[in-house]
N, C-alpha and C positions, 0 to 999 in steps of 0.2 A: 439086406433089406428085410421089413417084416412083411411076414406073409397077412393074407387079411384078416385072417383066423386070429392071427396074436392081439394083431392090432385093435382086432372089435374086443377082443378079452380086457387089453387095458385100458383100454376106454371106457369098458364098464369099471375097472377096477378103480379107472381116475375119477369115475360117477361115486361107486362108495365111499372111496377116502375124499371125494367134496363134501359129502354125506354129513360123517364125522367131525368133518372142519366145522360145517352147518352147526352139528348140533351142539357140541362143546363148548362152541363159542357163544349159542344163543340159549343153551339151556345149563351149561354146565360152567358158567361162570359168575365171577363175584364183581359187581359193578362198583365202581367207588365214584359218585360225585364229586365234580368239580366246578371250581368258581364261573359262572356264565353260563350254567347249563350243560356247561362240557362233562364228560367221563372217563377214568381208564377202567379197564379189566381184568382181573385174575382170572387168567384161561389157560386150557392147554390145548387151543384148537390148533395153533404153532406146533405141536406134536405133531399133529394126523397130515399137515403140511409136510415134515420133514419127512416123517416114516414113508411119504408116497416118492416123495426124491429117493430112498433109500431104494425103493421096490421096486420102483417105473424108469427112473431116471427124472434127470432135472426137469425137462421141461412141463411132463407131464406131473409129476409131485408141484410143483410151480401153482400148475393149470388146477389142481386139487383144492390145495389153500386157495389162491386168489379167487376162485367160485364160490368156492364153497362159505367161504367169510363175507365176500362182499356183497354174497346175496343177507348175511346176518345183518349186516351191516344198513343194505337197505331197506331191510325189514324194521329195523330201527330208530325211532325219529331221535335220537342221543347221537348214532354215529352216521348218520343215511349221507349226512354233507359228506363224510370223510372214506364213503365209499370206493371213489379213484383212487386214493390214497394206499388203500389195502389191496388193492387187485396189484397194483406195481409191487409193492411190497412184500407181499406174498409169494406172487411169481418170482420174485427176486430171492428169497429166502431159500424157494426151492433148486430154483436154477444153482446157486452157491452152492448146497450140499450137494448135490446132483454131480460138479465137477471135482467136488472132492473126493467125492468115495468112488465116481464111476470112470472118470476122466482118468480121475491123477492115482489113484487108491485099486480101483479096478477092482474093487470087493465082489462084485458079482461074479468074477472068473477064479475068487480063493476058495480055496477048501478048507482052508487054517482058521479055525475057529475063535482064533485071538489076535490075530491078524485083524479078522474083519471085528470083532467088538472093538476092536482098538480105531481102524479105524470110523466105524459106527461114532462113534464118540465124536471123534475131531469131523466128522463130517458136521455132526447135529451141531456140534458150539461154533463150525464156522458159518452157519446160516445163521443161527442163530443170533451169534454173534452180530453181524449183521443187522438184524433188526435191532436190539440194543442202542446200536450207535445211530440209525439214520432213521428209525420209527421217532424219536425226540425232536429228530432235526429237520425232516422232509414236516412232520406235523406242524414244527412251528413255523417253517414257511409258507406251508401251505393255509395255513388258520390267516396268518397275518397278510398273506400277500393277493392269495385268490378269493377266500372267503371276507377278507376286510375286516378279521378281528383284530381288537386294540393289542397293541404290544405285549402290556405287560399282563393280557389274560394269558395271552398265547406262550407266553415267556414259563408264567403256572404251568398251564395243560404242560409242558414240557418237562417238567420238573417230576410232576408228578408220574410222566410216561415212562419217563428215566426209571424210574422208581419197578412201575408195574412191569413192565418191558423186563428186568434184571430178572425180576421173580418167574415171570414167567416162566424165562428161558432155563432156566437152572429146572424149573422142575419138570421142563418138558426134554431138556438132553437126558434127562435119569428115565422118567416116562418111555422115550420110543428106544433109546439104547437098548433098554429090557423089553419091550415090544418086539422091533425085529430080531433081535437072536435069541427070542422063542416062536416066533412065527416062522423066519427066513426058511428055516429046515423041512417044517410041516410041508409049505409051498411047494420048494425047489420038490421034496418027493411026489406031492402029486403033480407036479408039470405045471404048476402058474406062476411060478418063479422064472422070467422070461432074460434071455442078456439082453444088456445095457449097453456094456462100454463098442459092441461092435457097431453099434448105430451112432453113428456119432448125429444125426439129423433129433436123438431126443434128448443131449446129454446136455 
């Protein structure tokens, strides 16, 4: 179990890496218009999501992104409707990597330096992954069925999410792969690099 000390630590740390989701997404990306007012986005705020799965474990990397976006999100009058959307999605993202690398992979307990990039890697492309295939699909159900847009706008937004969603992902597993195994080491030596896989209540 964690003691309170760890706990309050990454709590703050799941504050910073919301931080980062915030800003990337709201300052550090490329919006593309879509037909009806809609939008997607070139971002790599799906990075600082995964990286905090990689760091905290699932849940709390989860709880990073889906904050940290969905506050962008309702700060937003383009995406503020699709706010519920990315807090599940998000969370979902991070929870995925989170069982890969911490669950199944137990990167946190290697000392193997290529072990864990290796699997770094397959951690970020199965969340990520993830989003990919059910950011298109959850969106288009959700535009058509709860929000009451016309089919064939919603059918669009999805095509083109397809689209943005792919790019994304790709430049954010390169993005935090090279993030955490230059950071993991810094951490782990000064003590804020905490386990993961023996808690199984954050993985």
């Amino acid at each position: 179990m964690e003691n309170k000390n760890t706990r309050l630590i990454k709590l703050l740390q799941t504050g910073i890496l919301a931080a980062l989701c915030f800003v990337s997404f709201t300052f550090l990306s490329i919006k593309i218009p879509v037909a009806g007012g809609d939008a997607v986005s070139l971002h790599v705020g799906n990075a600082f999501c995964v990286l905090a799965a990689l760091l905290l474990g699932g849940l709390y990397g989860g709880l990073s992104g889906a904050i940290g976006m969905t506050i962008s999100d309702l700060l937003d009058p383009t995406y503020a409707i699709g706010a519920p959307k990315t807090f599940i999605l998000k969370l979902c993202i991070g929870l995925i990597t989170g069982l890969i690398a911490h669950n199944f992979a137990k990167i946190d307990q290697s000392y193997d330096k290529k072990y864990i990039a290796r699997w770094t890697i397959i951690a970020a492309i199965g969340g990520l992954s993830f989003n990919v295939v059910f950011d298109p699909i959850v969106g288009y159900f959700y535009k058509q069925y709860i929000l009451g847009q016309p089919q064939q706008m919603a059918a669009i937004l999805a095509k083109f999410s397809v689209f943005a969603t792919f790019i994304n992902a790709v430049v954010s597993v390169i993005l935090v792969s090279t993030i955490y195994n230059v950071i993991r080491p810094v951490l782990k030596t000064s003590g804020l690099l905490f386990p993961v896989a023996k808690n199984k209540s954050i993985n």
